[in-house]
C-alpha positions as CSV (number, residue, x, y, z in Angstrom):
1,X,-41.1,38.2,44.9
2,X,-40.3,34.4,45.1
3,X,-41.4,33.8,41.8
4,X,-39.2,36.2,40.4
5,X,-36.4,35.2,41.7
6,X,-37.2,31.8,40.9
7,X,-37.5,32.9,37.2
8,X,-34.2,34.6,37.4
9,X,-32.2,31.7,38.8
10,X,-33.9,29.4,36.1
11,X,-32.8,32.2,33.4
12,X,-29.5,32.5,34.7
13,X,-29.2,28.6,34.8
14,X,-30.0,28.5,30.9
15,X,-28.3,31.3,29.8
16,X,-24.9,29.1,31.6
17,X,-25.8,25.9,29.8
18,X,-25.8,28.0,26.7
19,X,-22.8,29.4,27.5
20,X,-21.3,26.1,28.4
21,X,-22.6,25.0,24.5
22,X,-20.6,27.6,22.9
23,X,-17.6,27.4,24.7
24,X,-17.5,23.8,24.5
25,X,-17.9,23.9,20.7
26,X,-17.6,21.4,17.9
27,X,-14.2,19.0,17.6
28,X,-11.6,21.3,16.4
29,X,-9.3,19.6,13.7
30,X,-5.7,20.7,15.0
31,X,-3.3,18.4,13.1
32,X,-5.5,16.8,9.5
33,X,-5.7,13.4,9.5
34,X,-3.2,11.4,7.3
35,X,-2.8,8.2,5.6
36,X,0.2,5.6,6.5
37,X,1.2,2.6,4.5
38,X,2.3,2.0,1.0
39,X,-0.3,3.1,-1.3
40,X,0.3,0.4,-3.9
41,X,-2.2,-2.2,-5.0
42,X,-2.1,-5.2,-2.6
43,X,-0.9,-3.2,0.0
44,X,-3.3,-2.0,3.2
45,X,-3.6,1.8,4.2
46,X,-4.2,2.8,7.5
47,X,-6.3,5.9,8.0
48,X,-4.3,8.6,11.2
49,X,-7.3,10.4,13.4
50,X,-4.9,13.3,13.2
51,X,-4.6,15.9,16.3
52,X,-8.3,17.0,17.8
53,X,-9.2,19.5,20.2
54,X,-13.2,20.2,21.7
55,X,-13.3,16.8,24.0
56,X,-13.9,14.5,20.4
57,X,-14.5,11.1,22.0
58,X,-14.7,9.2,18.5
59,X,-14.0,9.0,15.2
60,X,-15.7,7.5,12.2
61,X,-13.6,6.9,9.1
62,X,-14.4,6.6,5.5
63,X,-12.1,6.4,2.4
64,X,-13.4,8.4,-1.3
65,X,-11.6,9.4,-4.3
66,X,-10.1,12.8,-4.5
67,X,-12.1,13.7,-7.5
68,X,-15.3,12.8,-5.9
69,X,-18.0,9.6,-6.4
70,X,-18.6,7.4,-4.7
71,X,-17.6,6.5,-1.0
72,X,-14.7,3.3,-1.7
73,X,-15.5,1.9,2.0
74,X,-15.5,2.9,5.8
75,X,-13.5,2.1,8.6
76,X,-9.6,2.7,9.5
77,X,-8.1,0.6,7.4
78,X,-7.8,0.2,3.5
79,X,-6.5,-3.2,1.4
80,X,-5.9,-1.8,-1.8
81,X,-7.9,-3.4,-4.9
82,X,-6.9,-3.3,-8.3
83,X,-9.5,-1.2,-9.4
84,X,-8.0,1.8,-7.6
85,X,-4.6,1.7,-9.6
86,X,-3.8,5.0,-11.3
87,X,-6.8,6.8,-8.4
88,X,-6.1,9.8,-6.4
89,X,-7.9,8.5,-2.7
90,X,-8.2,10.2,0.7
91,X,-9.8,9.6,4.1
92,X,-12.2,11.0,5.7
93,X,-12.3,11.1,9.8
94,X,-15.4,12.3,11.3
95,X,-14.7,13.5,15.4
96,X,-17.8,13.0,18.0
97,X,-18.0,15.3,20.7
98,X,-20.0,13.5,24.2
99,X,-22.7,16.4,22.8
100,X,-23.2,14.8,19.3
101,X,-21.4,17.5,17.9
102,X,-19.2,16.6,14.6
103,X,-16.4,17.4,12.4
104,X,-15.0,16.1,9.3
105,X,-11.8,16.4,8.2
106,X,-10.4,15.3,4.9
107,X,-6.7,13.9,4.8
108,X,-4.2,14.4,1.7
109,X,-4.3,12.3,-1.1
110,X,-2.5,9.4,-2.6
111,X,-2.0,8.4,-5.9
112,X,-2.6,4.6,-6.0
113,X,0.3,3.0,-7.8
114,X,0.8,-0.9,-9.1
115,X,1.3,-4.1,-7.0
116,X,5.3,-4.4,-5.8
117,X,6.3,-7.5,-6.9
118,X,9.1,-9.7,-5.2
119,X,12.3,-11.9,-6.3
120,X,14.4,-13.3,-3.7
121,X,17.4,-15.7,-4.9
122,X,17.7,-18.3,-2.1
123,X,20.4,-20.4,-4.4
124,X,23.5,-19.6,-6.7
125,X,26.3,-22.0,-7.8
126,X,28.3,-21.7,-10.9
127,X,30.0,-25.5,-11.5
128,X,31.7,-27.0,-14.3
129,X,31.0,-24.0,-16.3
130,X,26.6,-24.3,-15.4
131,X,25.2,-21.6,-13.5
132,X,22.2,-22.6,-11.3
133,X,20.0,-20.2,-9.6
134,X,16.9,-20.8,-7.6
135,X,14.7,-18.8,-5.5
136,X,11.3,-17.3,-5.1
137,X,8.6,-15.0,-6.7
138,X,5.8,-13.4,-5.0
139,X,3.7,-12.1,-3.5
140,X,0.9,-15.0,-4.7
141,X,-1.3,-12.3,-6.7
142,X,1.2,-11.4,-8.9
143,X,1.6,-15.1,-9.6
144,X,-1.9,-14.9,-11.1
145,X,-2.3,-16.4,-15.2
146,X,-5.2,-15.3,-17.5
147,X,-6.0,-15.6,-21.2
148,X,-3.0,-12.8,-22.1
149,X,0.1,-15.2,-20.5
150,X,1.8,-16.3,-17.9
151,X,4.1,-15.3,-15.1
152,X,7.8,-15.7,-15.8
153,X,11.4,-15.4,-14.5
154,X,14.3,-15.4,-17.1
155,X,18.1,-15.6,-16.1
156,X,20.2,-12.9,-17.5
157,X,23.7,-11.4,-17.1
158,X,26.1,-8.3,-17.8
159,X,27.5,-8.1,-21.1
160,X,28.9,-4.8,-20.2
161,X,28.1,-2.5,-17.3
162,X,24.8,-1.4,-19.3
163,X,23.7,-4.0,-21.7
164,X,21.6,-7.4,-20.1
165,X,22.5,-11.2,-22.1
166,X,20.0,-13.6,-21.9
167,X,21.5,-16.7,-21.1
168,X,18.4,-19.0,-21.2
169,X,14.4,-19.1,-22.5
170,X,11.8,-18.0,-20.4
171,X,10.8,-20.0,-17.8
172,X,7.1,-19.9,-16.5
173,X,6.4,-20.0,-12.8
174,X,3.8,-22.9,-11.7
175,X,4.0,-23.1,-8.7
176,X,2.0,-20.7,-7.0
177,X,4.4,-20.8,-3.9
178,X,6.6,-19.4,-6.7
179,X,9.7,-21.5,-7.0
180,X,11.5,-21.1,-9.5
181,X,15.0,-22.9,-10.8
182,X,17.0,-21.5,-13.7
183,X,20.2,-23.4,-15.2
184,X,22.4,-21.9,-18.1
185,X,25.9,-22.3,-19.5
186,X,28.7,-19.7,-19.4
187,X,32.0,-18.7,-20.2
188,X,34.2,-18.4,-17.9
189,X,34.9,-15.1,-15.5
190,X,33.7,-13.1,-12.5
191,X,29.8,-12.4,-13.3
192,X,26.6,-10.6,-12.6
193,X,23.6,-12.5,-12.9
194,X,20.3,-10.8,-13.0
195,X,16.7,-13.1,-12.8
196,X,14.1,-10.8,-13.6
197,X,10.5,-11.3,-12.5
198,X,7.8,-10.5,-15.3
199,X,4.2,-11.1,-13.7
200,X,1.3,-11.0,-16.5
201,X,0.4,-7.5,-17.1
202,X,-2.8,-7.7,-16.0
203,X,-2.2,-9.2,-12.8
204,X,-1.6,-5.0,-11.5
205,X,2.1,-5.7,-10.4
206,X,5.2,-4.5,-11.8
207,X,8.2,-6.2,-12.7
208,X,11.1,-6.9,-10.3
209,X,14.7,-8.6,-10.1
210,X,17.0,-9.9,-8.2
211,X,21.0,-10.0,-8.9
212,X,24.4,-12.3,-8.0
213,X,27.5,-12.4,-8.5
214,X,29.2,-15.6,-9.5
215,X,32.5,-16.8,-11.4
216,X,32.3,-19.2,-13.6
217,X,35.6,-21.9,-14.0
218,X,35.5,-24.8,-15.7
């Protein structure tokens, strides 16, 4: 009689624990996991665990391309390469339960874009009919040369509200700080003075400017 109902208590233990199993269940994705951060080359992504329910206790993270290959590289957080310019990319976030038990969930995706470049103009003076303009270009990568040129700034203004002068030559940026100084003469008159930023196209950043507005007496 005793060893029955020790077989019954030890039956009704493991049918609980298995019970307990299913009801605890695998991490349930609630809210998808998401990507913060601008996805532009130079730029660092951070990978969002999302919203988890079934007791997940920790997360693995991986990033891939959209259209499948390769994994690009694990952990939470991406710097953006050159090679991934032009790539749909995703992350992946894998939830641990304290059984072992897993999920993966699969964020949206982002289209990788160029490198923002960057023109600040720390100096303008127009005296004696000479406009001077200094100022900076960055960030440091898009100051990068190779065999097809050079980074440049070039100091333009308004003609009219649509059409750009150029009031001097191209002037290539060498210092890798990027300081730059650009001098030109002008008529007189209220003005708008554009630099414009030209890194070398294979550096993976686009163009940028910077504008002021200056009159010119002599």
């Amino acid at each position: 009689m005793r060893g029955a109902i020790a077989k019954a208590l030890m039956l009704g233990a493991m049918v609980l624990a298995l019970l307990a199993a299913v009801a605890l269940g695998a991490p349930v994705s609630v809210k998808a996991p998401s990507i913060s951060g601008k996805p532009n080359y130079n730029q660092t992504l951070i990978c969002n665990n999302g919203t988890w329910s079934g007791g997940a206790v920790s997360f693995d993270y991986s990033w891939v391309y959209t259209s499948g290959g390769p994994t690009i590289t694990t952990g939470p957080m991406l710097h953006v390469r050159q090679t991934l310019i032009d790539y749909a990319i995703a992350c992946v976030v894998t939830a641990h339960d304290a059984q072992g038990q897993t999920t993966t969930v699969q964020s949206s995706g982002v289209t990788i874009a160029p490198g923002i470049a960057s023109l600040r103009i720390t100096q303008a003076t127009a005296i004696h009919g000479k406009v001077t303009i200094s100022g900076v270009a960055g960030p440091s990568a898009a100051l990068a040369r190779s065999a097809a040129g050079e980074p440049y700034v070039v100091l333009d203004r308004y003609q009219s509200k649509t059409v750009l002068l150029q009031l001097g030559n191209l002037k290539v940026i060498t210092s890798r700080r990027g300081h730059f100084k650009l001098t030109a003469r002008d008529s007189p008159g209220r003005h708008t003075y554009v630099v414009e930023f030209d890194p070398v196209a294979s550096s993976g950043f686009n163009p940028a400017s910077a504008s002021r507005k200056l009159t010119v007496k002599r």
